[in-house]
Structure formats: structure tokens, C-alpha cells
C-alpha positions in Angstrom: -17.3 22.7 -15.9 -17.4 26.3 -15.0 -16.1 26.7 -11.5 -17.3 30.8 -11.0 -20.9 29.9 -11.1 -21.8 29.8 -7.6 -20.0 31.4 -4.5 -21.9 30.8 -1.3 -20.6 32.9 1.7 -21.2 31.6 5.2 -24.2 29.4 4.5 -25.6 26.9 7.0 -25.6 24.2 5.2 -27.1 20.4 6.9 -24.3 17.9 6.9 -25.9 15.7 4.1 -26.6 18.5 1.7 -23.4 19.5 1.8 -21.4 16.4 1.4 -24.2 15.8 -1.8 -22.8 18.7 -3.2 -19.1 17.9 -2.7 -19.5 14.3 -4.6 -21.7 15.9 -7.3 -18.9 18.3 -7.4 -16.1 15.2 -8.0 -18.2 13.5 -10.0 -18.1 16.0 -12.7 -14.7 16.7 -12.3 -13.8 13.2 -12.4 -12.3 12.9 -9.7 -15.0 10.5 -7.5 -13.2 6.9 -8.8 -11.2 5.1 -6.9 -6.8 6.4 -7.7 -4.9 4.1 -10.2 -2.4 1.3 -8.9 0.9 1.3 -8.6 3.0 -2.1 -7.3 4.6 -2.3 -4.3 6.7 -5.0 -2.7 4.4 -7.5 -0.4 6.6 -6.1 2.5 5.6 -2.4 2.0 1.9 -3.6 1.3 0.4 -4.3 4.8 -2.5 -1.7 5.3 -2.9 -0.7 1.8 -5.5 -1.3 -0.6 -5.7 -3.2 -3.6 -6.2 -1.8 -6.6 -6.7 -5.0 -8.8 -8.3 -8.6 -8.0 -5.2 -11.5 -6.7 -5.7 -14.6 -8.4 -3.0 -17.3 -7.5 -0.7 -17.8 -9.7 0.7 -21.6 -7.9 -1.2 -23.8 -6.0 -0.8 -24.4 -1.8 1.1 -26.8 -1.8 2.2 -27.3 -5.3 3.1 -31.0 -4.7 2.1 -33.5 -2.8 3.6 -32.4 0.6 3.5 -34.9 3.6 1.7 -33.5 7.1 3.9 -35.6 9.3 7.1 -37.5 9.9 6.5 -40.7 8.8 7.0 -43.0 6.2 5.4 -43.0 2.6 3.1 -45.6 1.4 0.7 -47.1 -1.3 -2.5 -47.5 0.6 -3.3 -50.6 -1.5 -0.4 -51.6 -0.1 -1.6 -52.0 3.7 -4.6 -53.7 3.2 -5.7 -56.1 5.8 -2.9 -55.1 8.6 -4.3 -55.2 11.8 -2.4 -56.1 15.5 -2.9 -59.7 15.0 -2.0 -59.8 11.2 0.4 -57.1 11.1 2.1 -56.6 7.6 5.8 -56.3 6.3 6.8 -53.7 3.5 10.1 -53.2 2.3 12.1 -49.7 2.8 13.1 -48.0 -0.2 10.6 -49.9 -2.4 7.1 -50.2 -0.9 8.0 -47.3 1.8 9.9 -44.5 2.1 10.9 -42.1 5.2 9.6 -38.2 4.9 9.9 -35.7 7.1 7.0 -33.0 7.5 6.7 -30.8 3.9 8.4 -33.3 1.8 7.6 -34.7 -1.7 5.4 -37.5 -1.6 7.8 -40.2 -3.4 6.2 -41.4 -7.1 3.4 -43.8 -6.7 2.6 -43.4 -2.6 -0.5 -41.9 -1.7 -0.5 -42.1 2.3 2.0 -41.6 5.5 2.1 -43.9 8.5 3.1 -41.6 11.2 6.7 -42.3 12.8 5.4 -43.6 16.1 3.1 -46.1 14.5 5.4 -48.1 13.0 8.3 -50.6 14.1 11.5 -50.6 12.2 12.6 -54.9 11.7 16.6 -55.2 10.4 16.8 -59.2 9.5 20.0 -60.8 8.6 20.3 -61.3 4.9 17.4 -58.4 4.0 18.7 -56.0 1.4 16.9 -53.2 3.3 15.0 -53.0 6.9 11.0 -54.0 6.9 8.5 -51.8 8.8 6.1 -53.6 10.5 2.5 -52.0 9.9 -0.3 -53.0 12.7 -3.5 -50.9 10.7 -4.2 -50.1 7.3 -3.8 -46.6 6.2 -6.7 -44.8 4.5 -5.9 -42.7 0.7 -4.3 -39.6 1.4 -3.8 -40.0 4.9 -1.2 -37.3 6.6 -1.1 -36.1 3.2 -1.2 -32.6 1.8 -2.5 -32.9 -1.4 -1.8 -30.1 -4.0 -3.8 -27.4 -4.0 -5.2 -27.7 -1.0 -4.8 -24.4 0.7 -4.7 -22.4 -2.3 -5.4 -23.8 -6.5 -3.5 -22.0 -9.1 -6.1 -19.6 -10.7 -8.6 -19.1 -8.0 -9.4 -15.8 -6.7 -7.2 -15.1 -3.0 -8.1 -11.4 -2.6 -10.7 -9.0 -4.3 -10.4 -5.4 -5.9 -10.7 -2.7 -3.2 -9.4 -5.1 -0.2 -7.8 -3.4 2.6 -4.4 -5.7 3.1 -3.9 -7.5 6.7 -0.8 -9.4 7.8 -2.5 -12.9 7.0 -3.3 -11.6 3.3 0.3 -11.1 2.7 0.9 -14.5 3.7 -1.6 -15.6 1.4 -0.4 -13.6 -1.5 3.2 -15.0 -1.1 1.8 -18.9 -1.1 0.3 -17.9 -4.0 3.2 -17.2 -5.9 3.4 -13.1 -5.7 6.5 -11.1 -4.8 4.4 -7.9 -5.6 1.0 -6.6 -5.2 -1.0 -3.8 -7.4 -2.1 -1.5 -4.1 -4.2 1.9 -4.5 -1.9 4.7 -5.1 -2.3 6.6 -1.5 -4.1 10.4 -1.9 -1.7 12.9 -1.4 -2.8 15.6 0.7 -2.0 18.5 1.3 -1.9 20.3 5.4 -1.6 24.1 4.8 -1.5 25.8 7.9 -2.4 29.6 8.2 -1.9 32.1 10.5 0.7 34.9 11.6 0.3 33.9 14.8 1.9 30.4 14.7 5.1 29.0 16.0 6.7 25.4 15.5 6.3 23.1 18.7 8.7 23.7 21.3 9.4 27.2 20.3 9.6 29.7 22.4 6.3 31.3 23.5 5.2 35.0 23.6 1.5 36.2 24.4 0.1 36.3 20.9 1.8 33.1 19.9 0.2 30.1 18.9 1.4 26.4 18.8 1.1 25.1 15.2 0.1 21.1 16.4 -2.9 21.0 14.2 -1.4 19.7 11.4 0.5 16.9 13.3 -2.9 15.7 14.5 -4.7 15.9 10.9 -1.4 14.2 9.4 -2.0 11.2 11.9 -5.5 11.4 10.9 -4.8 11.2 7.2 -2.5 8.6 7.6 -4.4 6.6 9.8 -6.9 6.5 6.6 -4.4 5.7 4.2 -3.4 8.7 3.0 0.1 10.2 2.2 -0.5 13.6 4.4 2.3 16.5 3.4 2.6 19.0 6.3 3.3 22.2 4.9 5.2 25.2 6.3 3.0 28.0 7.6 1.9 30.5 5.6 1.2 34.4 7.1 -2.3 35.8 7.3 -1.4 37.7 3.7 -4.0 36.9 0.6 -1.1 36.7 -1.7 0.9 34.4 0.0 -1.9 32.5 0.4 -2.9 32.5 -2.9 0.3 31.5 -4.4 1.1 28.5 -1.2 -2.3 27.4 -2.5 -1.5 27.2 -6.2 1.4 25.7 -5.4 0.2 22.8 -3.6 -2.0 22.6 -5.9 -0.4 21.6 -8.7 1.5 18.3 -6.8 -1.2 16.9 -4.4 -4.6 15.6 -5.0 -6.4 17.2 -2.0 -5.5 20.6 -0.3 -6.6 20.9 3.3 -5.9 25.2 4.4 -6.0 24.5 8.3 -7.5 27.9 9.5 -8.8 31.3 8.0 -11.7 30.1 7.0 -14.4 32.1 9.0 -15.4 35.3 7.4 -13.1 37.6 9.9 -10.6 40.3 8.2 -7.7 38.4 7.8 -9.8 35.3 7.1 -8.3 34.8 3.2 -9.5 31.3 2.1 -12.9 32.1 0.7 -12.2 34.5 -1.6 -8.6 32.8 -2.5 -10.6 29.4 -3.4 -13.2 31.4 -5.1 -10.3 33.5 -6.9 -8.7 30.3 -8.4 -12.0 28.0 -9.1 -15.3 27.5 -6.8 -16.7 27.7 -3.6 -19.2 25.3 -3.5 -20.0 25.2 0.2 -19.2 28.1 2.9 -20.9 26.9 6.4 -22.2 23.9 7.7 -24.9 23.6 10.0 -22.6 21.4 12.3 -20.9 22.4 16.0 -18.3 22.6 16.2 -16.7 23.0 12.6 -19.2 25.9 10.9 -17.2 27.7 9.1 -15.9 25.0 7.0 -15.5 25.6 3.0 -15.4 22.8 0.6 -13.8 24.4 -2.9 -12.2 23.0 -6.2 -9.6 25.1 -7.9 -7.7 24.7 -11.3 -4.0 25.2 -11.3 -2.2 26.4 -14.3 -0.6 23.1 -16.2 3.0 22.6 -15.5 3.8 22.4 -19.1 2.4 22.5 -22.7 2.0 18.6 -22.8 0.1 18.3 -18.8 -3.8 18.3 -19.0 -5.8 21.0 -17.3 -6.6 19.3 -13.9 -9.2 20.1 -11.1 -8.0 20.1 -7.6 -10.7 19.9 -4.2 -9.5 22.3 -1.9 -10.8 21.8 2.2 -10.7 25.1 4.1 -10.9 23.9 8.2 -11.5 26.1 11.2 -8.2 26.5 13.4 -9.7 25.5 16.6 -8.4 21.6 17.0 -11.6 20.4 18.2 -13.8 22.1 15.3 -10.3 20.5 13.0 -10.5 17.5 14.0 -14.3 16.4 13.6 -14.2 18.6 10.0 -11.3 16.5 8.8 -13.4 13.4 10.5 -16.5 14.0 8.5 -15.0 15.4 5.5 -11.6 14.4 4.5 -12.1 10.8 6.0 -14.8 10.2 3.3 -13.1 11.4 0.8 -10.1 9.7 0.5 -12.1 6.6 1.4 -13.7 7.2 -1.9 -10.6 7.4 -3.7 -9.3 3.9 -2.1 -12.4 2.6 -3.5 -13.4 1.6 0.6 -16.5 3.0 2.4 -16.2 4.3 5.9 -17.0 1.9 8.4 -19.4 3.2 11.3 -17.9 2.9 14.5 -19.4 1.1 17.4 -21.8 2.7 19.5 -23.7 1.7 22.6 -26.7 3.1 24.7 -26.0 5.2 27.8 -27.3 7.5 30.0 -26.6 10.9 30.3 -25.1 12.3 33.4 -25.6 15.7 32.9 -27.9 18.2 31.1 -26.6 19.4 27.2 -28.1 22.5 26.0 -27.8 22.9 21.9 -29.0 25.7 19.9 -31.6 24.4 17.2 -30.3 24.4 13.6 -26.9 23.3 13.8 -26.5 19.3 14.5 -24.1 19.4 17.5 -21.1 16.6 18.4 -20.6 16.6 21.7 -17.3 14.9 23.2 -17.9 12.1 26.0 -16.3 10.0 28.6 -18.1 6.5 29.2 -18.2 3.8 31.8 -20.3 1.4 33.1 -21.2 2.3 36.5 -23.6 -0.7 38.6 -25.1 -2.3 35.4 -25.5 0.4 33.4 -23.5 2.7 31.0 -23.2 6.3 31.5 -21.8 9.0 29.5 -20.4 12.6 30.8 -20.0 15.6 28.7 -16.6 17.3 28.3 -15.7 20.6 27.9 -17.4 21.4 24.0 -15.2 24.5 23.6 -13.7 24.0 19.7 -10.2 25.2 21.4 -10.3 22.3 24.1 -8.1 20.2 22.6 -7.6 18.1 25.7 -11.8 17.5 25.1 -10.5 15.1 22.0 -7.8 13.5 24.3 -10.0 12.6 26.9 -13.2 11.4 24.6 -14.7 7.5 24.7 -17.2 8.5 22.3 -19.3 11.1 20.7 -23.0 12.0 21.1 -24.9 13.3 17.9 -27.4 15.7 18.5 -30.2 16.4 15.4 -29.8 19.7 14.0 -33.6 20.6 15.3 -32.9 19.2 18.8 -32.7 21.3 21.8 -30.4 19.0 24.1 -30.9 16.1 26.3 -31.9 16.7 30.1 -29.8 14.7 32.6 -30.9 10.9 32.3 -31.6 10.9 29.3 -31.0 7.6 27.1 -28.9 8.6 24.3 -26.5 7.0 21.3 -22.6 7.1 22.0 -20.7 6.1 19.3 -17.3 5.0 20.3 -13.6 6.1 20.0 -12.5 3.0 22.6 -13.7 -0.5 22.7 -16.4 -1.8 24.6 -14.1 -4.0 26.6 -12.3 -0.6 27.4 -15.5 1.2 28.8 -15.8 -1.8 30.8 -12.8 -1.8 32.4 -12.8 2.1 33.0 -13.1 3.6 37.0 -15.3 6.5 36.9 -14.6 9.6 39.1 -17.2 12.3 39.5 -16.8 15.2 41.7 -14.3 17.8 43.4 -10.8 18.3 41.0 -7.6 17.1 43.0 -4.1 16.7 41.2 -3.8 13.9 43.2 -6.3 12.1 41.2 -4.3 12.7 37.7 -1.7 11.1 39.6 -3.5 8.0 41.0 -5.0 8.0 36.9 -1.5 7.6 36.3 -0.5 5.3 38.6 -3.4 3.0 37.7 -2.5 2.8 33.9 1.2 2.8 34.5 0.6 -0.8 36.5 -2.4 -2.5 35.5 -2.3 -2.0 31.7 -6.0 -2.1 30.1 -7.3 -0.2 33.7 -8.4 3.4 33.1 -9.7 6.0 35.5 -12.2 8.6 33.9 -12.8 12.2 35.4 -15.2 14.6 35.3 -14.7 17.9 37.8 -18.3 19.1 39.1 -17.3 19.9 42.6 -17.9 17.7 46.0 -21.9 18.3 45.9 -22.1 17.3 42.3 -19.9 14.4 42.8 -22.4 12.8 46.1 -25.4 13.6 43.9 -23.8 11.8 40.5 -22.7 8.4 43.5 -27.3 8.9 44.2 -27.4 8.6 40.4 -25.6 5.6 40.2 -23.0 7.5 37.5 -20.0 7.2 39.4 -18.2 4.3 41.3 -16.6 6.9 43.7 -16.7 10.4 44.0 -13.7 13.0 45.4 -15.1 15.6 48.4 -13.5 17.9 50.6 -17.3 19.7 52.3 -17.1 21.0 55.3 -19.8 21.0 57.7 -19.7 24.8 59.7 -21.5 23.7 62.3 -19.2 21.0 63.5 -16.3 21.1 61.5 -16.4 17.9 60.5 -15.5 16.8 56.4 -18.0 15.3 54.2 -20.2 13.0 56.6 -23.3 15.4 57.1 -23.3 15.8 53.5 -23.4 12.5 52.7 -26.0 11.1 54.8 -28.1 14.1 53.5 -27.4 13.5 50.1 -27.4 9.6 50.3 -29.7 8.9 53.0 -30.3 5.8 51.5 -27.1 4.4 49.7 -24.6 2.4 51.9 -21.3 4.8 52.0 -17.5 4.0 52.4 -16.1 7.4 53.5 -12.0 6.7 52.8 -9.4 8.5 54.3 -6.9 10.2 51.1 -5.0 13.4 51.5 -4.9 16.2 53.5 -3.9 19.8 51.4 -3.6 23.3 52.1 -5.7 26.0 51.0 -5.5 29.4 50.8 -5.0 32.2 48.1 -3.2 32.1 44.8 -1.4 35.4 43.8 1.3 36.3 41.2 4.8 35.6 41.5 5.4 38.2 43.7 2.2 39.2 44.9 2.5 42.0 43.5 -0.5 43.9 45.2 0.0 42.4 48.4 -2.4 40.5 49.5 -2.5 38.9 52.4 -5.8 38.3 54.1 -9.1 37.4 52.8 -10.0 41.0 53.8 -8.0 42.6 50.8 -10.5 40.5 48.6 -12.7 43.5 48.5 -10.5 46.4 47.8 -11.1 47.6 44.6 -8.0 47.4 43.0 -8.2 43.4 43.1 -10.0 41.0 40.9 -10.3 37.9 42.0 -11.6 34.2 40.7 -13.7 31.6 42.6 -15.0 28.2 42.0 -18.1 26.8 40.7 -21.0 26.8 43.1 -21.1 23.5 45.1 -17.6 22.9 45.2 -15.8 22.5 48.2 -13.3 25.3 48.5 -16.0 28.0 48.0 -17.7 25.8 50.8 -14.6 26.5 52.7 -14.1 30.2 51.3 -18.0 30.9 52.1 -17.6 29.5 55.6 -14.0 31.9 56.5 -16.0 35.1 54.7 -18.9 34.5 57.5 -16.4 34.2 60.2 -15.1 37.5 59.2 -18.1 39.0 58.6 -16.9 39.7 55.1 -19.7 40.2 52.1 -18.8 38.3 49.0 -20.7 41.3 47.3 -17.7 43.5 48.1 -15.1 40.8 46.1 -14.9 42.0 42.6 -15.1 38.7 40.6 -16.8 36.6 43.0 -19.5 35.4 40.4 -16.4 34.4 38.0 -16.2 30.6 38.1 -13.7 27.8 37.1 -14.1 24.1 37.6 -10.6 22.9 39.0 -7.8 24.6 40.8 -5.8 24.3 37.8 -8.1 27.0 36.0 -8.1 29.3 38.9 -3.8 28.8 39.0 -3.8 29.8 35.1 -6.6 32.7 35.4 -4.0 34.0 37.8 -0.9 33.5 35.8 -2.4 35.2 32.9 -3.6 38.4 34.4 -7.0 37.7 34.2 -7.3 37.9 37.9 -5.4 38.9 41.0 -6.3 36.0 43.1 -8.0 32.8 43.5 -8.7 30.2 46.3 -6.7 26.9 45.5 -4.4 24.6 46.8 -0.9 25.1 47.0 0.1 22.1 44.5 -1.6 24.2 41.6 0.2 27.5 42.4 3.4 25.7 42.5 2.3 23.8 39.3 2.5 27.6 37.7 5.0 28.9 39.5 2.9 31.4 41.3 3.0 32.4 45.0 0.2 30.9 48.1 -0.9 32.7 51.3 -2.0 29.5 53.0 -5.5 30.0 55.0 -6.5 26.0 56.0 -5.3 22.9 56.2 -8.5 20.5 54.7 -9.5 16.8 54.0 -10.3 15.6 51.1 -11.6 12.4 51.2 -12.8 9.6 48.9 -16.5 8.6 48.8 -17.2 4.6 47.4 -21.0 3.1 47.6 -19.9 -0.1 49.2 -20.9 -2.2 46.2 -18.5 -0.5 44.7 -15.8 -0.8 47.4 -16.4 -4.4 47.1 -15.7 -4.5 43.8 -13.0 -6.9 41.7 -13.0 -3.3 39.0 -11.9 -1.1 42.2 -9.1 -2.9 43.8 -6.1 -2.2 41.4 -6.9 1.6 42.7 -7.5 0.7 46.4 -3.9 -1.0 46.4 -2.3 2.0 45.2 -4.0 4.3 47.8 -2.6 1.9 50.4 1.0 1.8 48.8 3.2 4.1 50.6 5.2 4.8 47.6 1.8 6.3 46.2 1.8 8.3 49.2 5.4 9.5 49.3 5.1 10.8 45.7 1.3 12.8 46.4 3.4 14.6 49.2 6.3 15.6 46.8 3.8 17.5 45.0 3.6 20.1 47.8 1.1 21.2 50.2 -0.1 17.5 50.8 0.0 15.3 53.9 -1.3 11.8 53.9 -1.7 10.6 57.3 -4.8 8.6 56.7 -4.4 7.8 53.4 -6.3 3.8 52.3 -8.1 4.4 56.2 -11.3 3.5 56.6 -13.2 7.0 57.8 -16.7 5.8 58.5 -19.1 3.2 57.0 -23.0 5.1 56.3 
């Protein structure tokens, strides 16, 4: 094979093509049968594959075992007994006693169950007589030999992934030791000057090196044997050589990161240095610049054969990572355990809001799912490839076609799952304005009632009354305030759900106000110093409550949100304004007090504000909802929402209104 015959650069490959080329690729290497065997104690074996038919070697049972306690018969024997001719036998010569699992004695071919019999000690009998009232059928209460397993037949196939009950199975057939597939060992090479072990101190500029912990877990979920290597610098000659290297011991080499085309991007040319490229670029998002590559090492020594190693080049971003590794590496070693990939469940469900995707790349977009009134709904997460929390928070995935567009809102589209069915079912969804207190009542909920899950999605308080009109939520969070009269949330609703009966309850009561730096360092203190020029500040999305709230205090003062530099810069939760803040990216932001404290930043309190919980009263009603209503009523629920700061609960669980 001659591996310097083709070097793509940054194609855009489809999906398909690409994989085609990779198993052309191993086929003429060699390397696309399934890995030898190698035998392994029965113990060890559970989850691995197996590399060779089982064919019993005893049978189950291999004697004549009685099922119950009893006593042993000839069936012959017991002809003709009945309640009003009931017959004698003799102990010790036409019966014997056996407990469960014993040895049939020679010559019996039945057992009369303990409690059917009567035991008869006459004076001058050698030995007791049994006294039998029915005649017992051949075999009765019997095991007969082989009757679980026969000596030769076939208990597990080639290529069988190993479960607990297979073990089992394997042992009654007389093995100590199974033939398993050897496991692929791969290789996680991690690039990048920039990275720093977990738990390391961090400086700007540093990076957290996690994704190789996640691909390991990955890898080994599969069944392979990952090896997570130390991190290698951006430098092509260390590169080169940690690639060699690895190599020349594993069967796979994954290089997490450098693999775009950027200036210290070194995997291309490295892989193309030691063997091929044979695929720089898939038409996939997130994941493009992914690089599939077979090198040949040097031989260790005069007497090892030249060998061909496939090499994996990943993006670093975790999201883009994880669904290369998914679609790539999964397959792979799947091949080598001679198994196929299994597709995962997937169910039909409605999409909650629009998904815009640029034509020629297919697109995987990251979902949460629940059923919501009789139907199932899904909800895009964030689809940035650095959102890792996107992967943590996922049900399911939704495919788009590489010549698609997107999906408009309500549209009917394929999820395929990362939970069970049953746990989509038994998942609360929450649509609407972003609270901490509802990560802490998501808490709460799976901390006490195991299985129950509450799902989020942050689209402010108008988003979250239009998605409870959609039917996509069963309740909604809302904090909108009505200038006019002051009152919270009950003029919106009956405008936006004129005709869906409403339960308005009562939840927490927070303060508002500005988030600074530690220090406040430009000293802000009014709203007024939002349009000096030497401040940059940081708003929320339209349609969330606090810029309700902020739009409403600006009129009052007859300030112009023209005038505030940075007042057309959005963020979705009061967690993204708080970090914005903390990382210089702006001088303030409105917020609540719990998420400046979160990053240890200093607040210039402006309101006090409800925010309230919004149920359609089917929902209200509903068996699914009251684990979470019983924690909102629980005062220890309450007492730890006001320990976060800023929070008073003095309605909390109440009632509000009925619409």
C-alpha cells in the first residue's frame, strides 16, 4: 500500500463518503477483522466479547438430580395407589429419601414430594413403610440429565457480547475460562500548550484538559482499553515523535485537538509526514475538522513486521469531541469486536423552537425531551462545540440532512435518544425566565424522588407563557411586570393565554439590581452611570423579565437605552451576565444578587421583584407535578432558597390567582 498517494486538506467530506474511505482504508491494511482472542477468567469476562463459539463441555445437570425433597421411587412401583387403595413400599429398598439436587438412587425414576407421603414404623419391620395415596408419573420431580444444558451443544456464539446470565451459563457448562476479543487499545493524545490537569490552578489562557477523561469513558463504555496520554505542547516535533510513539504500542491513536488548519494546528501534516491522510473535513457540525490518517511506525526490532496504525485527529471543542469520537471511533472498535453498532432509540417529537442550519454540512443538534399533555416535545440546547454542559444536559439528538435548512418551530422531527423512554416520561419540563432557584428545586427533585427529573430551557418570562400556549411546557418561571399597575405576571398571562386555564403560584421574591466587579471599580451606582462612556454594560435577551424591569426604571428616569454602550449585547440567564462581568467583558449587568455572590462580584440593589410559577391547571392537577409541588411547600426547601442570598419566600407553594 502506498500511504503518500493522496493528502486531502480541509475537504468537506459527507459523513458516509468518508467513513467508506476509512474501511476501504482498513481493509487493505488488514486491519478491518475482528482482534484475536485471548482467555480470561469467567470472572473478568462480563461485558466482553467472545472471540470463539462455547459449546458445553458437561451436561445441566450431569446426573439425574431430584427437583424436590421427597422420596425416590420406581414409577412401576406405584401403580394403582389411589386414597382408597393406598400402597406400601419399603424404605431403603423400593424408596429412598433425597433432598433437592441429589442423585437419583440406581433404578428410581420419580420423587413423591415430602408432604405427600406418610411415614408407617410397624413393630417387627426391618425399615419404616411410606404409605403412597397416587401413583407417580416417570420422571416426576425429576431433573433429568442434560436438561438445562447437553454436553456438546452450542451455549454462546462467536462475536457475543457476555452478560451476567452467560457466565452462569458458561460455568454449568463446564468452563473456568472464556476465549474473549482482545480489547482495542487506544490511544487519547491530547494537544495543546494551553492545557492544565483538572484541579490545577487556573490562569487566563489556561485550559482544563477533561476531554480525554470523557473519550476514555467513551472508549471504555465500547469496550475498549482507552490509554490517556500526557499532553503534548503545540510543537510539530513533539508531536511527531508522541505520535510515533504511541504508535508503535496501541492499535488506534486518537490526537484530541490541532486538527483544524490554524498555525499551530500540527496533526495534518504530522499524519501525512509518517503515512496518509485519507480524509481532512467532514461535512458534519459540529466536528469539521476532523482527519482520519494511517501511519507506519518503524518496527521495534529486526524480527517485528512492518505494521499500519489508523490515527483519529478530533477537534478540541468537547462537544465537536465527543460526537467525532461517537461517529468514528465507536464504529471502529465495534468492528474490531466483531459487533455492529446498535442504533439507539428514537421517538417523534415536536420542536419547540426554530433551528437554523447552513446547507452542506449535516448538523447534530443536542436536545432536551419531555412529554408535555400527550405529546413529546424537544428543545434545542446551546449548539456551541465548546458547550460542554450542552452534552450533560442532552435526551437526545436531532439529525439534520446536510442539504436541509432547519426546522421552523412545530415542526415534527426524529430525536434519537441518550435516556430511556420511561425517563422522558417521567421528566418535568420548565420553559421560561432563568432562576437559580430552579437548579436548586432540579436538585431537590432528583435528590428525593429518584427516576424524577426536571428539564430547563432559559427563553425569558414571555417565551416561557408563549411555550405553556404551545402546550411545550408543564409550567413556566415569570417575573413580568405590568407598568401600568405594578402588578407581576397576571396581565401577561391573560394576554398571552386568554384561553388556557392558569395557576399563577406564589415562589420567591429576589432582588435586582446591577452587577459590578469586586470592587466596583468605576463606581457605579445608579442606572444613570449606564451611559457614560467609560462603561460597557450587558443586558438580557429581549422578552425577559429583568429588561422588562430595567426597560420600565430607564422610562421612569427618562434615560435612553441608546446612550448605554452594550445595551444590544444579550445573555440568556443571570449567570451569563455575572460571568460577562467577572471576565472583563463588561462593566455591568442587571441580575440578581444570588448570581453576583455566585462569582464573587459586588450588587447595587435597585428592586425587590416576584417571580412566580405559572402551571396550566391540567398540569397542576397532575400525579407527574406533585413530587415538585411538595417541595415548594416544604419549609426546609424554602429555608435553603433564602441561604442563597437576595431571596425571600413569603408566599412560596401559595396559591396567587386561578385564570
Amino acid at each position: 500500500m502506498d500511504l503518500h498517494t493522496h493528502s486531502p486538506y480541509l475537504e468537506d467530506i459527507p459523513l458516509e463518503a468518508a467513513l467508506h474511505r476509512w474501511w476501504a482504508a482498513l481493509a487493505e491494511a488488514g486491519l478491518d477483522a475482528a482482534l484475536p482472542g485471548e482467555l480470561v477468567p469467567l470472572a473478568e469476562a462480563a461485558g466482553r466479547v467472545t472471540a470463539e463459539p462455547v459449546w458445553a463441555l458437561t451436561s445441566s445437570p450431569h446426573y439425574h438430580a431430584s427437583a424436590m425433597d421427597g422420596y425416590a421411587v420406581r414409577a412401576e412401583d406405584t401403580l394403582g395407589a389411589s386414597e382408597t387403595h393406598p400402597l406400601f413400599l419399603q424404605l431403603g429398598t423400593q424408596a429412598f429419601y433425597v433432598d433437592t439436587g441429589e442423585p437419583l438412587p440406581p433404578g428410581s425414576d420419580a420423587v413423591i414430594m415430602l408432604e405427600d407421603v406418610q411415614v408407617h414404623k410397624q413393630d417387627g419391620e426391618e425399615a419404616p413403610l411410606i404409605e403412597i395415596l397416587c401413583a407417580a408419573a416417570p420422571w416426576q420431580h425429576v431433573r433429568p440429565m442434560g436438561e438445562d444444558i447437553v454436553a456438546t451443544e452450542l451455549v454462546l456464539p462467536a462475536n457475543h457480547r457476555l452478560r451476567p446470565q452467560d457466565l452462569g451459563a458458561a460455568a454449568g457448562a463446564g468452563h473456568a475460562q472464556l476465549r474473549v476479543r482482545s480489547r482495542p487499545y487506544v490511544a487519547i493524545q491530547p494537544t495543546g500548550t494551553e492545557l492544565v490537569a483538572p484541579g490545577a490552578p487556573l490562569r487566563p489562557g489556561d485550559v482544563v484538559e477533561y476531554n480525554s477523561l470523557m473519550l476514555g469513558a467513551m472508549i471504555a463504555e465500547w469496550g475498549g482499553l482507552p490509554n490517556r496520554l500526557p499532553p503534548l505542547a503545540d510543537d510539530r516535533a513533539a508531536i511527531r515523535a508522541g505520535l510515533l510513539e504511541a504508535a508503535g504500542t496501541h492499535d488506534l491513536v486518537i490526537v484530541n485537538a490541532g486538527s483544524s488548519a490554524g498555525s499551530e494546528d500540527f496533526t495534518s501534516a504530522v499524519v501525512a509526514d509518517l503515512g496518509e491522510v485519507l480524509v481532512h473535513g467532514l461535512a458534519i457540525r459540529p466536528g469539521h475538522p476532523v482527519i482520519l490518517g494511517l501511519i507506519k511506525p518503524p518496527p521495534r526490532d529486526q524480527a517485528t513486521a512492518p505494521r499500519v496504525v489508523p490515527v483519529i485527529g478530533i477537534p478540541g471543542y468537547p462537544v465537536s469531541a465527543a460526537l467525532a469520537c461517537e461517529l468514528l471511533v465507536k464504529p471502529t472498535i465495534a468492528l474490531w469486536l466483531g459487533q455492529v453498532v446498535e442504533p439507539r432509540p428514537s421517538l417523534a417529537a415536536t420542536l419547540t423552537r426554530k433551528i437554523a442550519s447552513p446547507p452542506g454540512e449535516e448538523e447534530f443538534v443536542r436536545v432536551t425531551v419531555g412529554q408535555v399533555g400527550g405529546r413529546t416535545v424537544a428543545t434545542p440546547l446551546p449548539r456551541g462545540a465548546g458547550v460542554l454542559m450542552s452534552l450533560v444536559r442532552a435526551d437526545g439528538i436531532v439529525r439534520i440532512p446536510q442539504h436541509e435548512q432547519g426546522y421552523e418551530a412545530g415542526a415534527t422531527v426524529t430525536v434519537e435518544l441518550y435516556r430511556s423512554p420511561e425517563a422522558i416520561r417521567q421528566t418535568i419540563v420548565v420553559i421560561g425566565s432563568h432562576d437559580l432557584t430552579i437548579d436548586l428545586l432540579a436538585e431537590e427533585l432528583a435528590r428525593r424522588y429518584p427516576g424524577r427529573r426536571l428539564a430547563s430551557a432559559n427563553v425569558g418570562s414571555l417565551g416561557g407563557l408563549i411555550a405553556l400556549g404551545r402546550c411545550e411546557a408543564h409550567l413556566a418561571g415569570s417575573h413580568l411586570l405590568d407598568e401600568e399597575t405594578g402588578e407581576y405576571n397576571v396581565s401577561y398571562i391573560k394576554r398571552v393565554l386568554p384561553d388556557t386555564r392558569v395557576v399563577l403560584l406564589g415562589f420567591v421574591q429576589r432582588e435586582q439590581g446591577l452587577i459590578v466587579p469586586k470592587g466596583n471599580p468605576k463606581h457605579i451606582q445608579t442606572l444613570a452611570d449606564l451611559t457614560r462612556r467609560d462603561v460597557v454594560f450587558i443586558n438580557r435577551q429581549r422578552g425577559a423579565g429583568t429588561r422588562v424591569l430595567l426597560n420600565y426604571r430607564l422610562r421612569q428616569q427618562g434615560i435612553d437605552p441608546h446612550q448605554i454602550q452594550g445595551y444590544d449585547r444579550q445573555e440568556y440567564t443571570h449567570l451569563a451576565v455575572a460571568a460577562a462581568v467577572a471576565s472583563g467583558a463588561a462593566d455591568a449587568g442587571m441580575g440578581i444578587l444570588a448570581a453576583a455572590r455566585a462569582l464573587g462580584l459586588d450588587f447595587i440593589g435597585t428592586d425587590m421583584e416576584r417571580y412566580d410559577l405559572v402551571l396550566p391547571a391540567q398540569f397542576y392537577h397532575d400525579e407527574l407535578l406533585a413530587p415538585l409541588l411538595s417541595i415548594v411547600r416544604d419549609p426546609a426547601f424554602a429555608a435553603r432558597v433564602r441561604a442563597l442570598g437576595g431571596y425571600t419566600t413569603p408566599k412560596i407553594g401559595e396559591v396567587l390567582a386561578e385564570l
